[in-house]
C-alpha positions, 0 to 999 in steps of 0.5 A: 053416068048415062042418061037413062030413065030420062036422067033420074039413073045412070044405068046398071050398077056392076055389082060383081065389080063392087065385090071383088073390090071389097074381096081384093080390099079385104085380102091386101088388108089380111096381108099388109104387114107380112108383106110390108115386112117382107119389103122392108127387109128387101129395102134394108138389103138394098141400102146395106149393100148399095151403102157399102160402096163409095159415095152411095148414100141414102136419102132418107137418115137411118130410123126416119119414116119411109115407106118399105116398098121404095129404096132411094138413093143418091150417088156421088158423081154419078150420071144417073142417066149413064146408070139407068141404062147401065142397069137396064142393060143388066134386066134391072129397072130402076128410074130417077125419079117419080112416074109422074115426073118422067122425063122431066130434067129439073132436079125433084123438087122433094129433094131439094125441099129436103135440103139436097142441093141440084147436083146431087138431087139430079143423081138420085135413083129410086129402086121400088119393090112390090109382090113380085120382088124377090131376094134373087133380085136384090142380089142381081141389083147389087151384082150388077151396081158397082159396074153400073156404077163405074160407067155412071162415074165416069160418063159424069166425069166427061160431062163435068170436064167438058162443061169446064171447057172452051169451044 
């Protein structure tokens, strides 16, 4: 607030703002589930076809709760920096981790309090879906995995080996 009115109010309130909140409120309320559906079928078809390749895991059990807008996953010995990019270079964004954690390099530490231990809470991605995701983009995603992949693979290969050797 400002000081107008010698502080006793602090200025105009934006009532056309108030109203289309309540309208974008009222409107997202009418299609929560059918959207919510949507995504959640989206969100099966990722973890179906990401599942199918080896050593490609959900981190969530079959039947817990989850939200239908985010498939996460996690990937045996997998650089998931090599993959993030491999995917990017493929029109794909993905990240590693929560916005609120960008750039950081310790492992999630929601992962590890569900039991993960670092490597493999290091070698996680999460692929959030929302309006505008359609299913020819769950197809471009699962095209474009194995290759990602295979790369991810083996730059950790490469790390994993040199970090066992002397210099």
């Amino acid at each position: 607030g400002g000081r107008q009115e010698r502080g006793l109010r602090s200025g105009t309130q934006d009532v056309v703002a108030a109203r289309a909140l309540a309208l974008a409120v009222e409107l997202a309320v009418a299609e929560r589930e059918e959207q919510e559906a949507r995504l959640a079928a989206l969100r099966r078809r990722i973890l179906e076809g990401a599942g199918a390749l080896a050593g490609v895991h959900a981190t969530l059990p079959e039947g817990a709760d989850h939200v239908a807008s985010t498939a996460h996953l996690w990937f045996e010995e997998a650089d998931v920096e090599a993959l993030l990019m491999a995917l990017d270079l493929a029109g794909i964004d993905a990240s590693a981790g929560s916005a609120c954690h960008a750039g950081v390099t310790q492992p999630s530490h929601v992962l590890l309090a569900m039991g993960f231990e670092e490597g493999p809470a290091r070698s996680t991605l999460r692929c959030s879906l929302g309006r505008e995701t359609s299913p020819d983009d769950v197809k471009r995603l699962l095209a474009a995995l194995p290759a990602a992949l295979e790369g991810a693979r083996r730059a950790w290969k490469v790390t994993h080996k040199t970090a066992g050797t002397r210099l």
